[in-house]
C-alpha positions as CSV (number, residue, x, y, z in Angstrom):
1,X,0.0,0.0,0.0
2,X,3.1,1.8,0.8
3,X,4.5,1.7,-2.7
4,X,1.0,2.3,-4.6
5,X,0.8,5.9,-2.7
6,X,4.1,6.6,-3.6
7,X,4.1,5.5,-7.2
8,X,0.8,7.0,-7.6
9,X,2.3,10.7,-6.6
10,X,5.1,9.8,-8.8
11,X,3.1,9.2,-11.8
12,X,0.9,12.2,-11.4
13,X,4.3,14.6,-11.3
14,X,5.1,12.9,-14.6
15,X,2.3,13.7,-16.2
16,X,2.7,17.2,-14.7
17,X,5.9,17.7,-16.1
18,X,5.1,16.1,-19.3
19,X,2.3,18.8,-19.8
20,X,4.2,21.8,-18.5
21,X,7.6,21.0,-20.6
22,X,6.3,19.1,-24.2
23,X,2.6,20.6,-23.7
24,X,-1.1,18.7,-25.0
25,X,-1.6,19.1,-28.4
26,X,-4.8,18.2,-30.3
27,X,-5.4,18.4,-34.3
28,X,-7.1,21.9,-35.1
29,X,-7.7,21.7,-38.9
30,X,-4.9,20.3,-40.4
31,X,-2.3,21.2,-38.0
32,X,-1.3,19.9,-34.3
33,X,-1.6,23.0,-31.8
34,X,-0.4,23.1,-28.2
35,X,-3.6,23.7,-26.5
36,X,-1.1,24.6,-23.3
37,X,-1.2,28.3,-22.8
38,X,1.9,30.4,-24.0
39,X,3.9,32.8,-21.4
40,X,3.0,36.2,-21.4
41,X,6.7,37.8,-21.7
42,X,7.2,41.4,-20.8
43,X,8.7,44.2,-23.8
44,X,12.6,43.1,-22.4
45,X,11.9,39.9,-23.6
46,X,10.0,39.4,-26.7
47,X,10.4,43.3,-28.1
48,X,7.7,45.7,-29.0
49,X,6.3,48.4,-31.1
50,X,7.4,51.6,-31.3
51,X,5.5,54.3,-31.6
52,X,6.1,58.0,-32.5
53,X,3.8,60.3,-32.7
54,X,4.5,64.0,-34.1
55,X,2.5,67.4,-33.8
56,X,0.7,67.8,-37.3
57,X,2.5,70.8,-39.1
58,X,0.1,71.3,-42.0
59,X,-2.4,73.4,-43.1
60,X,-5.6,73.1,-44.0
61,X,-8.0,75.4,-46.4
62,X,-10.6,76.9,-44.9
63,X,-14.0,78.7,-46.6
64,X,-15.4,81.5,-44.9
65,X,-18.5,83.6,-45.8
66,X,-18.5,87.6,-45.8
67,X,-19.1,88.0,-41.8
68,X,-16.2,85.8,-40.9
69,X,-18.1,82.5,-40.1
70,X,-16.9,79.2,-41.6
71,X,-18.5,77.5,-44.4
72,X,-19.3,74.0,-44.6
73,X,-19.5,72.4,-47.6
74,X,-18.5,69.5,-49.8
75,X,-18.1,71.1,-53.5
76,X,-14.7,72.4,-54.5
77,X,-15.6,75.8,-56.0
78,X,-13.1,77.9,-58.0
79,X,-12.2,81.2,-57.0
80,X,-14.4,82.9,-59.1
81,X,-17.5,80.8,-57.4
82,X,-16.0,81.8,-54.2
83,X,-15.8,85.5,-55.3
84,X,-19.7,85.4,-56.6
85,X,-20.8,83.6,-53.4
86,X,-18.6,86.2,-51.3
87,X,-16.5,83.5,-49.6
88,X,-13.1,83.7,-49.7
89,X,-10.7,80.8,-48.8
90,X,-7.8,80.6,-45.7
91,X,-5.2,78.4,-45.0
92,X,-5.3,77.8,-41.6
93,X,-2.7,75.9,-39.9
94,X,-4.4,72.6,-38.4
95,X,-2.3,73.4,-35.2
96,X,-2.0,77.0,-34.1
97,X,1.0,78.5,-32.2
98,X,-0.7,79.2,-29.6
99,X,-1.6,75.4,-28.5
100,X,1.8,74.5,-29.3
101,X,2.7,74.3,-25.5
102,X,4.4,72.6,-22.7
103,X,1.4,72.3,-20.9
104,X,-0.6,70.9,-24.2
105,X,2.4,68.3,-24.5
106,X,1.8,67.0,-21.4
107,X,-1.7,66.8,-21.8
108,X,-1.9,64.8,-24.6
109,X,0.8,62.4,-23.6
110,X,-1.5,62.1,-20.4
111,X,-4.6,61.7,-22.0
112,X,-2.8,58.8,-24.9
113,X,-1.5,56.9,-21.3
114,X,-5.0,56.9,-20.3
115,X,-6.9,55.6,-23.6
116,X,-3.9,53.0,-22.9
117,X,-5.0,52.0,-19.5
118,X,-8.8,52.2,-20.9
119,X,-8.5,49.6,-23.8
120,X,-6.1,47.0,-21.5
121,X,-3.1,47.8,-23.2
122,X,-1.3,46.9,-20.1
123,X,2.4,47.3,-20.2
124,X,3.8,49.9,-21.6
125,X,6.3,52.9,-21.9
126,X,5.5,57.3,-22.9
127,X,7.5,59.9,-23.3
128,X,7.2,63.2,-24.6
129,X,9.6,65.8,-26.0
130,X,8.6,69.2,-24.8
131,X,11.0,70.8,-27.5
132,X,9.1,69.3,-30.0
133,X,5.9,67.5,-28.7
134,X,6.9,64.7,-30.1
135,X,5.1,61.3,-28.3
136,X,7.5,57.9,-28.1
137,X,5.0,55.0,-27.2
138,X,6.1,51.6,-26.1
139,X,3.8,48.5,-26.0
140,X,3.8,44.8,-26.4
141,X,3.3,43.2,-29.5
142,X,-0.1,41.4,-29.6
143,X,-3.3,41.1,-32.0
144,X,-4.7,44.1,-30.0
145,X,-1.3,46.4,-30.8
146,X,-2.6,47.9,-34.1
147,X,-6.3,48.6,-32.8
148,X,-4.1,50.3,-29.6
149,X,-1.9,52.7,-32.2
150,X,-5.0,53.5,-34.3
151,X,-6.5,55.4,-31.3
152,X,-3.6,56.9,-30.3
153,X,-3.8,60.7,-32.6
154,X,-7.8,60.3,-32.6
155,X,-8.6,64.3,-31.9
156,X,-12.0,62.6,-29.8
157,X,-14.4,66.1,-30.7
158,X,-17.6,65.0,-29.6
159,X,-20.3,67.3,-30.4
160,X,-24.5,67.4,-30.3
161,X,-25.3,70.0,-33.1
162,X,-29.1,70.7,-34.7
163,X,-29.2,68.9,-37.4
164,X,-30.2,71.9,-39.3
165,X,-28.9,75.0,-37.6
166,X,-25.4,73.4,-36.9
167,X,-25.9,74.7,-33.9
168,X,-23.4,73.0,-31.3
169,X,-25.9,72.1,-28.2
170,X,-23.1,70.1,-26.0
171,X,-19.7,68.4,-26.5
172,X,-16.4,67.1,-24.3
173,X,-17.0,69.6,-21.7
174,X,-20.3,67.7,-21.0
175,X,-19.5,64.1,-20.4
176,X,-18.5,62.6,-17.2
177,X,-17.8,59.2,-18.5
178,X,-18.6,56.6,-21.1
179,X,-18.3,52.8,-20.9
180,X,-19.6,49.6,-22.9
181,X,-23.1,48.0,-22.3
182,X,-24.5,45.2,-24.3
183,X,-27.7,43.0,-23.8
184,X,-30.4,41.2,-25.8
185,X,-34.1,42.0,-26.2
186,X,-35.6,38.9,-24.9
187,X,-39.2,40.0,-26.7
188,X,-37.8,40.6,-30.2
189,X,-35.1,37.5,-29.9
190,X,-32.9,39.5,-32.1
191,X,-29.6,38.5,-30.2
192,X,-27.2,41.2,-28.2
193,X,-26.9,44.7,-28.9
194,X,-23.8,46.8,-28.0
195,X,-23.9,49.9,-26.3
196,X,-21.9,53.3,-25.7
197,X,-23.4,54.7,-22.3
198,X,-22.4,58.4,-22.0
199,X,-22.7,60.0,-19.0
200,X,-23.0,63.3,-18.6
201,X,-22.1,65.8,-15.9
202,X,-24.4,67.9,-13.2
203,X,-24.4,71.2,-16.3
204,X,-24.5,68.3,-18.8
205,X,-27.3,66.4,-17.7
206,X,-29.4,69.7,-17.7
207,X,-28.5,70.5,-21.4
208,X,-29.6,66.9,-22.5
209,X,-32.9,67.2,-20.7
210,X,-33.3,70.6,-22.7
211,X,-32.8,69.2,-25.7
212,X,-34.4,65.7,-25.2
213,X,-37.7,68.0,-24.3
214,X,-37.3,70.1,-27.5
215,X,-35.6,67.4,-30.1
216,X,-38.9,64.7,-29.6
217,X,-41.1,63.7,-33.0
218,X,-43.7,66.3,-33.9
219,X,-42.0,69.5,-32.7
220,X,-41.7,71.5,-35.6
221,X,-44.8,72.6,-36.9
222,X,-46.4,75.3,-38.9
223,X,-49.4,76.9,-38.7
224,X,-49.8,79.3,-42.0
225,X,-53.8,79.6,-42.2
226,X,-54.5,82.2,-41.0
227,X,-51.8,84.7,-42.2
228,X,-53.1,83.0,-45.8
229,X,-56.9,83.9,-45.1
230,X,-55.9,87.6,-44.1
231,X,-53.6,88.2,-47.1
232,X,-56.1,87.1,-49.2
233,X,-59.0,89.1,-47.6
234,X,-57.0,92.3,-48.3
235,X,-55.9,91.3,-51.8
236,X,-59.1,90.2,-53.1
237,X,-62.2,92.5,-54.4
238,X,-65.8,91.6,-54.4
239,X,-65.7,90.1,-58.3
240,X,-63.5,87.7,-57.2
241,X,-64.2,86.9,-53.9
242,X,-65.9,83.3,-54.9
243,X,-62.6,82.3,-56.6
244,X,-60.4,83.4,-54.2
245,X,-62.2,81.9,-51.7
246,X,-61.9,78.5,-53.7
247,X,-58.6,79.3,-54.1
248,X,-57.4,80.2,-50.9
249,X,-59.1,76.7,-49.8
250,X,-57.6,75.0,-52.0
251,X,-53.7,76.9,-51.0
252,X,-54.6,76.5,-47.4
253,X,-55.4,72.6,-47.9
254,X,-52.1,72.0,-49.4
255,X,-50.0,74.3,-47.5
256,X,-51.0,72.8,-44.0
257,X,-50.4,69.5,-46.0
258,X,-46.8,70.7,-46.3
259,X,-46.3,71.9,-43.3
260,X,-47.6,69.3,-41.1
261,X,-46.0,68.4,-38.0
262,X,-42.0,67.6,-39.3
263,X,-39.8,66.1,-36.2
264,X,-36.3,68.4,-35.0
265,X,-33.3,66.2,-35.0
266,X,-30.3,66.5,-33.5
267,X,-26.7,64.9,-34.8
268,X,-23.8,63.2,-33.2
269,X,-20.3,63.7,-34.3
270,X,-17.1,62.3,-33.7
271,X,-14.0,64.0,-35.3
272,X,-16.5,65.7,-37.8
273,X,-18.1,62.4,-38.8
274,X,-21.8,61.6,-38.1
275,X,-22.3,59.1,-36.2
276,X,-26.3,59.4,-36.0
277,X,-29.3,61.6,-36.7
278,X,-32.3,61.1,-34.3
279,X,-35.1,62.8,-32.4
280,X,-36.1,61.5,-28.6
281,X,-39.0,59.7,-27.6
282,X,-39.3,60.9,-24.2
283,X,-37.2,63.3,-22.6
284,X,-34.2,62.0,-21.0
285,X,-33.9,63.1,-17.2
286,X,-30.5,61.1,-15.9
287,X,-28.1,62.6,-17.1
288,X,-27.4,59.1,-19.3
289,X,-27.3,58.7,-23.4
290,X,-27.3,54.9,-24.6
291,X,-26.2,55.1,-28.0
292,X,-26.5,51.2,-30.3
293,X,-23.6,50.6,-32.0
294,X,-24.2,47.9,-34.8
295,X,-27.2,45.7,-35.5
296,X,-27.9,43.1,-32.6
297,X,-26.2,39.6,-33.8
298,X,-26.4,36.3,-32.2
299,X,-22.8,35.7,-34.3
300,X,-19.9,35.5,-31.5
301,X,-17.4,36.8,-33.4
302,X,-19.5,39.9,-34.8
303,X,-20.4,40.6,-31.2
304,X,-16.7,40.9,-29.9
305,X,-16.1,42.9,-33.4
306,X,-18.5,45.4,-32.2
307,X,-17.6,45.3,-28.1
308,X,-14.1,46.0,-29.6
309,X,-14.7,49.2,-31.6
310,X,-16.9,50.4,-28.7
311,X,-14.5,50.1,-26.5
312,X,-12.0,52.1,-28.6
313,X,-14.3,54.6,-29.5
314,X,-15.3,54.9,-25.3
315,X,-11.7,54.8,-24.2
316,X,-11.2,57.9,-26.3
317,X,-14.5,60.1,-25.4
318,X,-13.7,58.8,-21.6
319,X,-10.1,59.9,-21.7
320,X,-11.0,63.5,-22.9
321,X,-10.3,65.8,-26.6
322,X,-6.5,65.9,-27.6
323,X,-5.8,69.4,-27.2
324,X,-3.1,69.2,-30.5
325,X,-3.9,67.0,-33.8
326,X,-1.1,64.6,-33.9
327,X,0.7,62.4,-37.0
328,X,1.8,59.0,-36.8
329,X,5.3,59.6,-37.9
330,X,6.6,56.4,-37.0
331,X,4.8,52.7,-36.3
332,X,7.9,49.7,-36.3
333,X,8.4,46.3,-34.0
334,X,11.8,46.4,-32.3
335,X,13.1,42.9,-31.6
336,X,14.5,42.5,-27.4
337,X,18.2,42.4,-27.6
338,X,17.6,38.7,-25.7
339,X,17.0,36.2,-27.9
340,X,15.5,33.0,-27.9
341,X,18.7,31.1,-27.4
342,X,20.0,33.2,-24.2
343,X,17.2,32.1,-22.5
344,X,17.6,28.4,-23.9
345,X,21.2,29.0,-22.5
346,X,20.0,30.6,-19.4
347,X,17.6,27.4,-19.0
348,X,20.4,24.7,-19.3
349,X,22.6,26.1,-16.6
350,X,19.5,26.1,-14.1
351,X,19.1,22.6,-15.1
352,X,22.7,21.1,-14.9
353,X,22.8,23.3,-11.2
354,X,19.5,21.6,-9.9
355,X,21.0,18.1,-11.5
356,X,23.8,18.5,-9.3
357,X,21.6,19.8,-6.3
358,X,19.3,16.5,-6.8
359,X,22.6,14.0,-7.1
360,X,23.8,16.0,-3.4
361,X,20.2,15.0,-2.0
362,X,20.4,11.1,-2.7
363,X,24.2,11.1,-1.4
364,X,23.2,13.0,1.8
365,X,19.6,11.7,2.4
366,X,19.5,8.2,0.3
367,X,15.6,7.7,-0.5
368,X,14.0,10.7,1.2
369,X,16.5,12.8,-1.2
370,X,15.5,11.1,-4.0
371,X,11.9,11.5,-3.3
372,X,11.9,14.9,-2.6
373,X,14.5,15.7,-6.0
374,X,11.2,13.6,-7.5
375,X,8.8,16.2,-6.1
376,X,11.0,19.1,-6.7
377,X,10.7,18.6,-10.4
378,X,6.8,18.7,-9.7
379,X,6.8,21.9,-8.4
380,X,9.2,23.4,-11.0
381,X,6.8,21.9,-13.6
382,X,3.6,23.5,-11.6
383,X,5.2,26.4,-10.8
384,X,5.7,27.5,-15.0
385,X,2.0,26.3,-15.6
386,X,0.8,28.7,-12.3
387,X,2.9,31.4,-13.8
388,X,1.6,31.0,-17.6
389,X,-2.3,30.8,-16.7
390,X,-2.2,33.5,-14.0
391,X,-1.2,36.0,-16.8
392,X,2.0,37.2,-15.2
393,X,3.8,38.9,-17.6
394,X,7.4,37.5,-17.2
395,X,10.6,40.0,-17.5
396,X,14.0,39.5,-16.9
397,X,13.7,40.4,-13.3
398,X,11.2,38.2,-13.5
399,X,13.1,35.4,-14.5
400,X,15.3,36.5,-11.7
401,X,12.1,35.6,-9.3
402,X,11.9,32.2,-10.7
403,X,15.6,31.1,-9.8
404,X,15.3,32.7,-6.7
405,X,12.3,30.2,-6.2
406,X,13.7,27.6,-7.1
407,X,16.6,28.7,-4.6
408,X,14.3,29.1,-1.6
409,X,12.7,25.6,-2.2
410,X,15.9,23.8,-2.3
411,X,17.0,25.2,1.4
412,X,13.9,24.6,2.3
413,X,13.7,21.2,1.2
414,X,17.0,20.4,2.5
415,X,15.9,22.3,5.9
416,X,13.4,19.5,6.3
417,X,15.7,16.5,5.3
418,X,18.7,17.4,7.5
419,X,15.8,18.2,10.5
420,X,14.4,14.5,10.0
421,X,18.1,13.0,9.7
422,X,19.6,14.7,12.9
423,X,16.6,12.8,15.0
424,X,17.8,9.7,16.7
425,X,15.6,7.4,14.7
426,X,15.0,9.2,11.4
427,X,13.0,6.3,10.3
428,X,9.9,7.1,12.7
429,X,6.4,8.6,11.1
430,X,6.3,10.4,14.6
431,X,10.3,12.1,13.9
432,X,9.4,12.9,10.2
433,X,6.4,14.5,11.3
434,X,8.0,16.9,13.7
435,X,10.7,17.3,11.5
436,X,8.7,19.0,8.7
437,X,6.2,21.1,11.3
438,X,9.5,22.7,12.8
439,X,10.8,23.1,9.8
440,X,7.8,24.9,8.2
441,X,7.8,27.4,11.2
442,X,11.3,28.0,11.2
443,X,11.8,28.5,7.7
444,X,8.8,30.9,7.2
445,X,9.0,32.9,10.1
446,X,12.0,33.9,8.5
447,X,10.6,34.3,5.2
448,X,7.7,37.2,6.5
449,X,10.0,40.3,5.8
450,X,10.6,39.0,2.2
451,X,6.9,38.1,1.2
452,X,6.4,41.6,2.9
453,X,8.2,43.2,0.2
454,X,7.1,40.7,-2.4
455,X,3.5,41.9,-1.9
456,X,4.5,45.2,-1.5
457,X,6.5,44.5,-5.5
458,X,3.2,43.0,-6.8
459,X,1.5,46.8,-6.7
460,X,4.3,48.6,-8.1
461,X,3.4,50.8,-11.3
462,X,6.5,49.6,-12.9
463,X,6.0,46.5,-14.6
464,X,9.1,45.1,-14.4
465,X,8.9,45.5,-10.8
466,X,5.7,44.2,-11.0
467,X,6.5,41.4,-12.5
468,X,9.4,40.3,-10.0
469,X,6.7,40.5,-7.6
470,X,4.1,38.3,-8.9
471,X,6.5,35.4,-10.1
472,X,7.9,34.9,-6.1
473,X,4.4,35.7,-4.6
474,X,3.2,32.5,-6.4
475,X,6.7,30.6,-5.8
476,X,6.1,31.4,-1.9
477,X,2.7,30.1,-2.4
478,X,3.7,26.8,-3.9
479,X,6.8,26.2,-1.9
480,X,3.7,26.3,0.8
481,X,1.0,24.5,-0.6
482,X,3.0,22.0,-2.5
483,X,5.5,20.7,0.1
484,X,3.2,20.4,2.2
485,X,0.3,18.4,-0.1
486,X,3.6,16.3,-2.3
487,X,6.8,16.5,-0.4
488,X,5.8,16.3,3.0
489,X,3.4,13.3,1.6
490,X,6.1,11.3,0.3
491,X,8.1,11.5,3.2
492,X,5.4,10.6,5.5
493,X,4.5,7.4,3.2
494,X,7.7,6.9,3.4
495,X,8.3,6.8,7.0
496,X,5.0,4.4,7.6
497,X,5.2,0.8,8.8
């Protein structure tokens, strides 16, 4: 019975180790894939993109009618057509010198780190050159790294204007925040809808209650009856006051036709583009705008499509209006300086060391050093699976954390062995026992200060500091838990009659 316990611990750190070192891999098409998940390696390690971003020097023409105000309009006119209209045509830097500050600079590098830490970008490095204004950007290379750079010189000018005056009714200055919301209609069945829930501030929420009272279906109407009944009256003599009369019925009937009730609309831009034209139903009291992006679907992959380019578009109205249009002067991946076959080299000197640590256990502890090498090389294998699915994002200090680990489990391993093998009869259930409880108290008394300051690392803003931290809190953790559940096992099955 003795034996089965054993060999069955054995066996399950084989399989372990098997999985965490050569992986599982299943047929996906017509290809094999490791279905074990990858490590998430910090910018040291596996490079990055670089980013720069430059303050837009050009200008752009601008049409402007005889009192100064701007033109909008989408036909190129000549300037004769200009002259005849009385517009005349400005170039009008996109950037004026008077944004062109410090304080601007460092604005926009602030708000760019924020639509960062909005869309998950995670990791990654800004700097700005108040000379110039020029933004450097560092992130990790991943599927999400271009949808992250295509956000990054978005101006974000929201804007409510009357769809017909132009008038601008709110914009930035209003909102308080915007996130994502999606749901289905469970009456219609027509699958999920996604949603970008603006919310707007104390002044803000007043302005959209104005304007959902005044913007609702049926406002605009016209009521030209009786200024058509007088004018007639006093333009009509007495010969021809039948046909008028028919007339004037007649204009009236198709002029209230004309001008029956017609519905004021309001239009919401982004960056100049319309995003929708629309009236309210009722008016709108919390201070809240759900706007539907995309049709509802029932398609998984059109849904996360749509979450996606809510979630850029929300990152940027949430993180606030660039204050200077930027350029995308540069956009390259930099490969790390360490390369796959440091780390391979790296990985082969940790092995041969812990070889040799293992071949000193069974010298100085015969069978209890060879079960606990056994159940070291569980742990290691556990440890890189912990480390992979708990998303730490592993960096050279990092890689630090996990030889340190491994260090810290060999002394304390060979804490417990020499504790059981200075007892007078090593052999007993009741020594080995002891043994490991005084071990465990000795050894992680003095261990508090350090997981301290490993916590303390785990917080840090600085990612590679960060990452230190969160590789030795879960090699603490295990060095814990699995000693006690595997090693301490072992050496207890060992030690029975």
């Amino acid at each position: 019975m003795k034996k089965v316990k054993i060999i069955t611990m054995i066996v399950l750190i084989i399989l372990i180790t098997m999985v965490s070192f050569f992986g599982v891999y299943t047929q996906v098409q017509n290809r094999m894939e490791n279905q074990v998940k990858e490590y998430a390696l910090d910018m040291d390690l596996d490079g990055a993109r670089y980013v720069r971003l430059s303050v837009n020097r050009e200008n752009t023409d601008v049409i402007k009618d005889a009192d100064g105000n701007e033109v909008e309009t989408d036909e190129e006119m000549t300037d004769e057509q200009l002259a005849e209209k009385g517009y005349t045509k400005e170039s009008v830097p996109n950037n004026s010198e008077d944004v062109l500050t410090v304080e601007n600079y460092e604005k926009s590098k602030k708000i760019i780190s924020e639509r960062l830490e909005l869309q998950g970008a995670g990791e990654y490095e800004i700097s700005v050159d108040n000379e110039t204004g020029d933004i450097l950007v560092q992130i990790p290379e991943n599927e999400n790294t271009d949808s992250f750079v295509s956000n990054m010189n978005t101006i974000g000018n929201f804007e409510i204007i009357d769809a017909d005056t132009k008038e601008i009714l709110m914009d930035n200055n209003d909102i308080k925040s915007v996130n994502v919301m999606y749901g289905s209609n469970s009456s219609t069945s027509t699958g999920t809808t996604v949603y970008m829930n603006i919310e707007f501030d104390k002044e803000g929420t007043k302005k959209l209650e104005n304007i959902s009272n005044t913007y609702v279906e049926g406002t605009d109407t016209t009521n030209t009856t009786s200024e058509d009944t007088n004018t007639t009256t006093e333009n009509t003599t007495n010969t021809e006051t039948e046909n008028t009369t028919d007339n004037t019925t007649s204009n009236e009937t198709n002029t209230t036709e004309d001008n029956a009730e017609t519905t004021k609309e309001i239009t919401l831009k982004i960056d100049d583009q319309e995003i929708m034209t629309t009236s309210f139903d009722e008016p709108i009291e919390n201070g809240r705008l759900q706007l539907s992006m995309g049709t509802a679907t029932t398609d998984v992959n059109t849904l996360q499509d749509n979450i996606a380019q809510t979630s850029a578009m929300a990152s940027v109205l949430d993180s606030g209006k660039l204050p200077i249009q930027y350029d995308i002067k540069s956009n390259e991946y930099i490969l790390s300086d360490i390369t796959n076959t440091h780390i391979a080299y790296l990985a082969l000197v940790v092995g041969i060391v812990l070889l040799i640590g293992f071949i000193i256990f069974v010298i100085r502890y015969k069978v209890n050093g060879l079960l606990s090498a056994i159940a070291f090389i569980g742990l290691i294998s556990l440890y890189l699976l912990v480390i992979r699915y708990t998303n730490v994002s592993v960096s050279i200090q990092g890689i630090v954390g996990i030889i340190v680990t491994f260090i810290l489990n060999y002394i304390f391993i060979n804490k417990i062995l020499s504790t059981i093998k200075k007892s007078e009869d090593s052999k007993k259930l009741e020594t080995v026992k002891e043994g490991i409880k005084e071990s465990y108290k000795e050894f992680f008394m003095k261990l508090i200060p350090i997981c301290i300051s490993v916590i303390a690392f785990c917080f840090a803003s600085w990612t590679t500091i960060s990452s230190f931290g969160m590789v030795m809190f879960w090699g603490i953790a295990l060095i814990a838990l699995y000693n006690y559940l595997i090693t301490a096992t072992m050496l207890k099955v060992k030690a029975e009659k």
